[in-house]
C-alpha positions in Angstrom: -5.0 -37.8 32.7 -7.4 -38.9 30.4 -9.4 -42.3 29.2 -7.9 -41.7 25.6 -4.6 -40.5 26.9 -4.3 -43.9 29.3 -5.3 -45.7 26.2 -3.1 -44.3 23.8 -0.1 -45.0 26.2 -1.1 -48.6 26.2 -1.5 -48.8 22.1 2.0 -47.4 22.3 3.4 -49.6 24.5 2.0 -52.7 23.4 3.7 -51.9 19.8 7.0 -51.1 21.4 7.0 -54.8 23.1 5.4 -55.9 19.7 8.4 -54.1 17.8 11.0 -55.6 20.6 9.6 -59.1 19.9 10.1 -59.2 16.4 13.5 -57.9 16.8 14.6 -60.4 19.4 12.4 -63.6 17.2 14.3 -62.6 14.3 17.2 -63.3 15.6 16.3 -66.5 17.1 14.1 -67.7 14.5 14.6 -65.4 11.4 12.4 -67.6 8.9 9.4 -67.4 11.4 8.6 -70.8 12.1 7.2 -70.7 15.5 3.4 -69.6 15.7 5.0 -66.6 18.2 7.7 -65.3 15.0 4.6 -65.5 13.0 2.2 -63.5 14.8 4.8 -61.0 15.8 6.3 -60.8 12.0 2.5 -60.1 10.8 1.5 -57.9 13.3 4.6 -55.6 12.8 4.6 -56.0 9.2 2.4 -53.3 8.1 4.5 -50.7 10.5 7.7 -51.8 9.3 7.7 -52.0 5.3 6.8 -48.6 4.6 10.0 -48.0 6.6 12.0 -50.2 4.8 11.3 -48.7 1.5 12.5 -45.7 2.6 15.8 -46.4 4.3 18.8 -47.2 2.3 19.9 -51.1 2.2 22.5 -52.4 4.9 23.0 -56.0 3.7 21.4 -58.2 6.7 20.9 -55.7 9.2 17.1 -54.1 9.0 17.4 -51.1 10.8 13.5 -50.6 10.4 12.6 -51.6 13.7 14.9 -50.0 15.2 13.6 -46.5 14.0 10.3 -47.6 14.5 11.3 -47.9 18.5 12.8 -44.6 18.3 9.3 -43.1 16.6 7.3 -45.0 19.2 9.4 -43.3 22.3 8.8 -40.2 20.5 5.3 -40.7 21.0 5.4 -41.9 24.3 7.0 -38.5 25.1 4.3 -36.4 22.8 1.9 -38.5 25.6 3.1 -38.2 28.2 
């Protein structure tokens, strides 16, 4: 295993626990007032919206992230 491949599975992991911190924030704190909702709202941001776009509305349920952790396992198993 490789430098790029050991780094790569980090990158990945580190936005799954990104992902699964926005997710779990936004339900305690869904108007991101916390420095913590913030950073993790911002940080995830960019991944998430194009997502959003694309799948179809389900009232208060944003299903984005979850897909996003199914694309990032799908990674981790192109990895590794």
């Amino acid at each position: 295993m490789g430098f790029a491949q050991v780094f790569a599975g980090v990158f990945v992991l580190l936005l799954w626990a990104l992902v699964l911190a926005r997710i779990v924030l936004t339900w305690a704190d869904p108007r991101h007032r916390t420095r913590a909702a913030r950073l993790a709202a911002e940080m995830t941001e960019p991944m998430l919206e194009p997502l959003r776009r694309r799948l179809p509305r389900t009232g208060a349920f944003d299903a984005s992230a979850v897909l996003m952790l199914v694309v990032l396992g799908f990674l981790w198993r192109l990895l590794f």
